[in-house]
C-alpha positions in Angstrom: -9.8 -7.4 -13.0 -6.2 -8.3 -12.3 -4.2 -7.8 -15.9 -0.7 -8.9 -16.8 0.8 -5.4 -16.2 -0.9 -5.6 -12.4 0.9 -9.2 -12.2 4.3 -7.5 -13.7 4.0 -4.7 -11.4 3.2 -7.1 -8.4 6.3 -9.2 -8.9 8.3 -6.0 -9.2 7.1 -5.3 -6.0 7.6 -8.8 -4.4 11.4 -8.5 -5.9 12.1 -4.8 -4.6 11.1 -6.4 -1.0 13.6 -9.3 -1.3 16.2 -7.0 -2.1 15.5 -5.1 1.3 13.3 -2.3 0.2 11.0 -1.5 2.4 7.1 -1.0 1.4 5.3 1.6 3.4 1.1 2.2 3.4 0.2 5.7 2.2 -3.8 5.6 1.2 -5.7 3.8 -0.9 -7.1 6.7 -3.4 -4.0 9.0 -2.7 -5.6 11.9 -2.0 -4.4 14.3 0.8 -5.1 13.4 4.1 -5.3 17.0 5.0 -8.3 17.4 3.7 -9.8 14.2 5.2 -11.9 13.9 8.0 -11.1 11.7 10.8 -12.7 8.6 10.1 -11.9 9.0 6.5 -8.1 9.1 7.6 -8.3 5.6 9.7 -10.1 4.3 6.4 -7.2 4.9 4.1 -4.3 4.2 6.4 -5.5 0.7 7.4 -7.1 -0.2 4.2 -3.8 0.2 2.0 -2.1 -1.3 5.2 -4.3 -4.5 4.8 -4.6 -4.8 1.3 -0.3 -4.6 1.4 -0.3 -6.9 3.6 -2.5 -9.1 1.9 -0.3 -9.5 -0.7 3.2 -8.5 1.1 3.6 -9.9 4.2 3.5 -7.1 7.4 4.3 -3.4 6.4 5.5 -1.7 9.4 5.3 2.0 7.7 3.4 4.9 6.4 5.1 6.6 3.7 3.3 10.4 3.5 
């Protein structure tokens, strides 16, 4: 369920890019890649990458 604060934070977001920040993929669950396994690892780092994306345009980094 997408709520208003979601759409506030989204637009924040969207207006932090358009002043040149730059948005960078870091997991989707945020838990510590350390204590990942492999494919685990691949699963967060291109699934936050696609879902930024999604709603971003192309993110070019991993923040970590």
């Amino acid at each position: 369920m997408i709520t208003s604060l979601t759409l506030l934070i989204l637009s924040l977001v969207a207006l932090y890019i358009g002043a040149g920040w730059e948005i960078g993929s870091h997991g989707v669950t945020h838990e510590s890649l350390l204590r990942l396994d492999d494919a685990d690892i691949e699963w967060q780092l291109k699934e936050s990458k696609k879902i930024l994306e999604e709603l971003f345009g192309p993110v070019i980094s991993y923040a970590y």
